[in-house]
C-alpha positions, -999 to +999 in steps of 0.1 A: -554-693+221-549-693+260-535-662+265-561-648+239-588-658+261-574-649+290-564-616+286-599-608+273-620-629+297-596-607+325-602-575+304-641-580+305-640-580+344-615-551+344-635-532+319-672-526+307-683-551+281-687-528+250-651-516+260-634-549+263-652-560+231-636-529+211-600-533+221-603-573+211-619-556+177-581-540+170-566-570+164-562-567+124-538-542+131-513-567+144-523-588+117-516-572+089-480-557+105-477-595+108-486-606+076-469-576+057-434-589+074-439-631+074-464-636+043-453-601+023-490-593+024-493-562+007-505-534+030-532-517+003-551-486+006-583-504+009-575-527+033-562-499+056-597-484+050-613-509+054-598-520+086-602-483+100-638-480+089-650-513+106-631-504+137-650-473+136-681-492+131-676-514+162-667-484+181-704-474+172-718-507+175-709-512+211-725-480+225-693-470+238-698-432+229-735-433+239-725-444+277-691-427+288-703-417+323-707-456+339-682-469+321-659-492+341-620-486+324-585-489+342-554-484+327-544-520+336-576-530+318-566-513+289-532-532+286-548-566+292-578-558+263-551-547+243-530-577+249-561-600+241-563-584+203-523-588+199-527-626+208-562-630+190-533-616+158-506-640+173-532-669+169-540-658+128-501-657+122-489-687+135-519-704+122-513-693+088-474-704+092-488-740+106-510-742+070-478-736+053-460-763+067-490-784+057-513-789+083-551-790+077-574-762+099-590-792+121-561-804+128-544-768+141-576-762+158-573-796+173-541-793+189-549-760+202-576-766+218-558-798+235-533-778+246-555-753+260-572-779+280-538-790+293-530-759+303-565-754+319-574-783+335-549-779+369-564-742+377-602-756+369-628-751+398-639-786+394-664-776+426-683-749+410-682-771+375-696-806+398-726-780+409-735-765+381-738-803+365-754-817+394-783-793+397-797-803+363-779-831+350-789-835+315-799-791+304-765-783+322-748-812+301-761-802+266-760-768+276-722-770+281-715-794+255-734-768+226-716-739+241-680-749+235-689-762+205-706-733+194-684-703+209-652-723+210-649-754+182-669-740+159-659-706+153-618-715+157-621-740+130-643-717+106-621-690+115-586-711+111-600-730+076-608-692+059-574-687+064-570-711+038-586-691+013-579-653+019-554-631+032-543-630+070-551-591+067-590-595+051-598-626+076-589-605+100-607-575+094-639-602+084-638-614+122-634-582+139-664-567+122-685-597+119-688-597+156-706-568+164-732-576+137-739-607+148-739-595+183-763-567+173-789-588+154-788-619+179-793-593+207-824-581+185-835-619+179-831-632+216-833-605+242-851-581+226-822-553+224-838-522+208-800-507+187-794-471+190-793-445+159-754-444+166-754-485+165-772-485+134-748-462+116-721-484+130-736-512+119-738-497+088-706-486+085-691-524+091-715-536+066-696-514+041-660-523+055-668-553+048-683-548+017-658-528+001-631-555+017-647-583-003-649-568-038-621-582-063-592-563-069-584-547-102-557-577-103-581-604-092-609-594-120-582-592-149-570-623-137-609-638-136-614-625-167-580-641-187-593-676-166-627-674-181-612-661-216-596-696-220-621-717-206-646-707-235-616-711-258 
């Protein structure tokens, strides 16, 4: 978790936003190299399309291709965004091999966060942090307090409790392309953000991904269908 956020709060300044925001979207790669080797996750056809076709869709999303000419990059950059999807994978992977030894998704997300603020707490610019409070007390306090609990807490326990449920591959590729569309209609709902043709089809396109990613298997839907078979027996 530290070095996830980190490496991509280091790649945004090193890189353009859109840009920083694609490389983090890579991360189900790792993943499902992961999973296939510790979980034997089967690495299927559709998930590999699934995974490319969102990525694709993100690419679109962002307005990356619509805005080459400012675009802030640096090959140092590069390495640091791509480092921040490899530890967003780590983070899946050893979260998944913590649920196997038993522990519950509140409490992983408890101790990581804990040791995050460990970590965090020595480098902290308590100065800027004791202004920011002290020019409005009470907004700045709820502001803070609804912030981490809405971009931090929230979102690692949702995101460590689905693993739970689904494969370390499909949760994954679920996050990566769940971004952007929530990042495109909020930007619609907030600030007013008028999406490209080219974000729209890659909106579009991750819509599908995930679409397609969600669908039973042929396996699963037998399997549904022997389960409901004896239930009416």
């Amino acid at each position: 978790m530290l070095g996830l956020n980190f490496c991509y709060n280091e790649s945004v300044n090193q890189l353009s936003l859109s840009l920083a925001a694609v490389l983090l979207s890579l991360s189900p790669i790792f993943v499902i190299f992961f999973a296939a080797i510790l979980f034997k996750e089967k690495i299927t056809l559709r998930k590999v399309s699934c995974m490319l076709l969102a990525i694709l869709g993100c690419l679109l999303a962002s307005g990356i291709l619509e805005n080459t000419t400012g675009m802030k990059w640096s090959a140092i950059g590069i390495l640091i965004g791509i480092l921040s999807a490899f530890f967003y994978a780590l983070y899946s992977v050893m979260s998944k091999v913590a649920m196997g030894k038993g522990y519950q998704a509140l409490t992983i997300t408890f101790y990581s966060l804990v040791t995050l603020e460990i970590v965090l707490l020595p480098i902290t610019d308590w100065h800027i942090l004791k202004d920011f409070v002290i020019s409005s007390p009470i907004n700045n306090s709820i502001f803070m307090l609804l912030n981490s609990l809405c971009t931090s807490v929230l979102p690692y326990v949702l995101y460590t409790l689905s693993l739970t449920h689904i494969e370390t591959g499909k949760v994954s590729i679920l996050a990566s392309g769940g971004e952007p569309i929530a990042a495109m209609l909020l930007g619609m709902l907030f600030f007013s953000e008028i999406p490209t043709i080219l974000s729209l089809i890659g909106l579009i396109l991750t819509i599908i991904a995930l679409s397609l990613l969600c669908m039973p298997t042929k396996d699963k839907t037998n399997e549904l269908t022997t389960v409901n078979k004896k239930i009416s027996i």
